[in-house]
N, C-alpha and C positions, 0 to 999 in steps of 0.2 A: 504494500500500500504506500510506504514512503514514497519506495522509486517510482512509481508512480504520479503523486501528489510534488516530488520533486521536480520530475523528467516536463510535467505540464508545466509549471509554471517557470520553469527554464526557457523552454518554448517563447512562452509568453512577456516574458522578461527581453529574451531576444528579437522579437519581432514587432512589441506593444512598446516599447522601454523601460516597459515595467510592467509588474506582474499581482498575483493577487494579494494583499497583505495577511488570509485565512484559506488555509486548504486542506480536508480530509477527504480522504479517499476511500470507500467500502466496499467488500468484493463480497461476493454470493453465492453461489456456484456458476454459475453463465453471466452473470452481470456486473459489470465494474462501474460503480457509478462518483463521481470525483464533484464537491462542492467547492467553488472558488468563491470567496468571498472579499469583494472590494477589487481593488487596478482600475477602474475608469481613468483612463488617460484625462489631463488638461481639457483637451479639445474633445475630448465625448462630454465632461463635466460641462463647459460652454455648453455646448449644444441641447443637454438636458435642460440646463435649467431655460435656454430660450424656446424650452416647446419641443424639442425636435429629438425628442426621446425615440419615435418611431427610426430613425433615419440613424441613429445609435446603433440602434438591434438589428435593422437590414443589414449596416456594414459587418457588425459583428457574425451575424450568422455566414453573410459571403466569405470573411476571414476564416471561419470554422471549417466553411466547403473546400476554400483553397487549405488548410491545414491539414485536415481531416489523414492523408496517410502518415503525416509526423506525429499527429496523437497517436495514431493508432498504433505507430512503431513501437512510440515507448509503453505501451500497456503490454504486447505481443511481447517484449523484450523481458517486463516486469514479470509477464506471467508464465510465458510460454506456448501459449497461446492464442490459435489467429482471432483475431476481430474480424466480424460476421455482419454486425451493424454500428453505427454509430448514429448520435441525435446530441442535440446541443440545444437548451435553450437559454434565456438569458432574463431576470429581474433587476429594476432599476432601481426600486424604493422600496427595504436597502439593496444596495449594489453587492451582487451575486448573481454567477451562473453556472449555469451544471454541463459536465462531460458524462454523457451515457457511452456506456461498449458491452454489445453483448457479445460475447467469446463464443466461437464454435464449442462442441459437446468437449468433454475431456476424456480422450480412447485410453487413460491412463498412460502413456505414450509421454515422457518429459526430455 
């Protein structure tokens, strides 16, 4: 779960300039689901408070679709297993958003 709740907000640290200031990560059997809490950059913070909260989450979700095989690297890497699905959504008040992965079956196989 670390390497995990690590390896994401590395990511995000590298490509946002900054990353979440809360992160746990919880796995399931088939489901890894990762809470980030807080990184609105400057320029998303601007734009929430002038209304344009919508225009926040579109960019973030397109970020997540261009991201999506680096998340998904570091959870396969974390766990050993492939990512089958991925979903991301995103809460602005308070600022937090979730990484869902759901992992192929586990054939016992490490």
């Amino acid at each position: 779960r670390t390497a995990i709740s690590n390896g994401l907000v590395m990511l995000l640290k590298e490509f946002y300039g900054r990353g979440p200031e809360k992160t746990k990560t919880y796995v399931h059997d088939d489901l890894v689901v990762c809470l980030l809490r807080g990184g609105f950059t400057p320029v998303e913070q601007t734009l929430l408070e002038a209304g344009h909260g919508d225009d926040v989450i579109h960019q973030r979700m397109i970020f997540q679709t261009i991201m999506r095989h680096r998340f998904e690297e570091v959870v396969e890497n974390a766990t050993g297993r492939k990512v089958i699905g991925f979903m991301s959504g995103s809460h602005q008040d308070p600022d937090m958003f979730c990484e869902i992965f759901v992992l192929a079956p586990d054939d016992g196989v490490r």
